[in-house]
N, C-alpha and C positions, 0 to 999 in steps of 0.2 A: 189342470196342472199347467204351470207355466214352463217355458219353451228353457231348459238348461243353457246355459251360460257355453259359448264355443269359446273361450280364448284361456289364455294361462294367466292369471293376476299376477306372479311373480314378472315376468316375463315385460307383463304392459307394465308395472308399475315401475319397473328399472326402466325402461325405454322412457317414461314419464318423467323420472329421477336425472336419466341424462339430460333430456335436452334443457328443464329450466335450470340444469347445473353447466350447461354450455353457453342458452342466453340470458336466466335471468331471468325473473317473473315476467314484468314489461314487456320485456322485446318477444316475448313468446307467447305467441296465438294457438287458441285452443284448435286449429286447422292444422299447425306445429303440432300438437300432442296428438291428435289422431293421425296422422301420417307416420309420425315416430312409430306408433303404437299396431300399425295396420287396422286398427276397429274407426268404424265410420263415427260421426260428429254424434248421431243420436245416441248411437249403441255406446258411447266413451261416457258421456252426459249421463246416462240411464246406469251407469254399474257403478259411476265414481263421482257424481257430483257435477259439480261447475269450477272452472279453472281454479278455483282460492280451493278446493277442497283438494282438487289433485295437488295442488302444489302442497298441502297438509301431508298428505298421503306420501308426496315424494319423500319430504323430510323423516317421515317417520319410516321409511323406507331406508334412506343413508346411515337412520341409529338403527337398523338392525343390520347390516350390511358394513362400511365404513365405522360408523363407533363400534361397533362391537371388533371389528379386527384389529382398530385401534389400544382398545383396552385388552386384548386377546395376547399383543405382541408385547406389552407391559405386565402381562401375568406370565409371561413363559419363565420359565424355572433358567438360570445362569446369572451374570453379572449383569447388575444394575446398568452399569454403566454403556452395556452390551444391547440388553434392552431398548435403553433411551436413545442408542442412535441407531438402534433398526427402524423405531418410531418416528429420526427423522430422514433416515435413508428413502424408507419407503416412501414419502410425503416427494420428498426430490425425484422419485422414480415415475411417481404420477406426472407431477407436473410437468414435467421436460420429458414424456412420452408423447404427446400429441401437440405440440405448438400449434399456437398459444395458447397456455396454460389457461385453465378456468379454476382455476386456485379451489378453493374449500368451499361448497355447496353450504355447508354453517355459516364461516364467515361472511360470505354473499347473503346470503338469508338478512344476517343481523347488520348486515349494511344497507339494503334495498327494502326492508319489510317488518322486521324487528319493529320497529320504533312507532309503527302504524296500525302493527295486528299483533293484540295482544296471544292469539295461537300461535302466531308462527313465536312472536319472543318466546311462549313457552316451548316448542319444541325446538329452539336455539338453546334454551339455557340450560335443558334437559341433556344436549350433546355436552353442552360445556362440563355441565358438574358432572358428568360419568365420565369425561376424561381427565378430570382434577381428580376428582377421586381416583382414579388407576397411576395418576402420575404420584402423585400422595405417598400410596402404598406402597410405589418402588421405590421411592426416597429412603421414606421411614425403614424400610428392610435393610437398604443399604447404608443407612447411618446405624442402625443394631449391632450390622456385620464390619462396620469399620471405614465402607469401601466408598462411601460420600460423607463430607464433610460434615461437621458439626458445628464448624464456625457461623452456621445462621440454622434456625430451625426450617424441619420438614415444608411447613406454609410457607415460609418467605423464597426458598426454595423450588418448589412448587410451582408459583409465579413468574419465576426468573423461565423455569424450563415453560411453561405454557406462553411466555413471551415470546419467545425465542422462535418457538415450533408454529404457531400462527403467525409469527409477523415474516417468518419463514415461507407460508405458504402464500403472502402479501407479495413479496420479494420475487417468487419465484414467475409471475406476472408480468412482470417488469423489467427483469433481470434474470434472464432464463441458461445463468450458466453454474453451469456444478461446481465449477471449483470457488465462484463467489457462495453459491448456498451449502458447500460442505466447509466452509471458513466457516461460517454461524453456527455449524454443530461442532464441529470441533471446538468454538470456543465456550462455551455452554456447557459441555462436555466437561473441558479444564477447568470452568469455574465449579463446578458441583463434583469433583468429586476429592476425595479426601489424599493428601498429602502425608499423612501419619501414616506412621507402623500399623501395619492390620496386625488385628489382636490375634496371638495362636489360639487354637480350640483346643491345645491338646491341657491335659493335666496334668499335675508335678509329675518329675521322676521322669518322665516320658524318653527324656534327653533331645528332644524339639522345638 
């Protein structure tokens, strides 16, 4: 029988997740990932591959961790509008916690690596469409109930807010101060949401 496995795979694969989300595929040496990780270079090599496979592995790590909380805080039950800027509250919470910001481990991805391996494009484009879809969903809701506009459909909508929320996390690299990156949600904010009477729910006779 072989010799069980001593470490926590959660544990080393965040530790993995951090650092190429701190330097980047390149600037990080697989001697960076076992240091991060406390397992030696063979024993890193021998449970997870070679550095393109850990960097595989991190990603699909941040969509279970990161996209999922993402699309987690865009499913929570309240206003739309309430939703979409805890989605971009929290994004400004990261980033201007540890200066200098390492912005979005996605968008890194599909700047540095995307274009050259067609795995990591697909686990970049995989993060993208699960958070188009959850943004989608809360539009559509909110255009049902009144509370976002209707003057452009759900998709064109959609784009404006994932503009907005990534070029946000661009911004936040460069420009690391809150009241410039909560001007961007505020105005993203005003532009999607609906200006009309919200419709009552009640029925005739009610006197409401």
């Amino acid at each position: 029988m072989g010799r069980p496995r001593k470490f926590d795979e959660t544990h080393v694969l965040t530790a993995v997740m951090n650092m190429f989300w701190q330097r980047g595929y390149e600037a990080t040496s697989t001697r960076d990932l076992a240091e991060s990780t406390g397992m030696g270079l063979s024993s890193l090599s021998n449970a997870f591959g070679d550095k393109r496979q850990l960097y595989l592995r991190a990603l699909r790590r941040y969509y279970e961790t990161n996209t999922a909380m993402q699309t987690e805080l865009l499913g929570q039950p309240g206003p739309v509008k309430d939703r979409l800027r805890n989605l971009m509250v929290q994004a400004i919470d990261i980033d201007l916690a540890h200066p200098p910001s390492s912005g979005c481990l996605i968008i890194n991805a599909s700047m540095e690596m995307a274009n050259t391996d067609p795995d990591v494009a697909q686990e970049v484009q995989r993060h993208f469409t699960t958070v188009e879809q959850a943004v989608h969903s809360a539009l559509a809701e909110g255009q049902r109930s009144g509370e976002i506009t209707r003057e452009q459909d759900a998709v064109a909508l959609t784009h404006h807010v994932l503009s907005s929320y990534y070029g946000l996390r661009v911004l936040a690299r460069v420009q690391p101060d809150r009241t410039a990156l909560m001007n961007v949600v505020d105005t993203m904010l005003a532009a999607v949401t609906s200006h009309a009477p919200r419709v009552s729910r009640s029925g005739p006779g009610t006197g409401t």
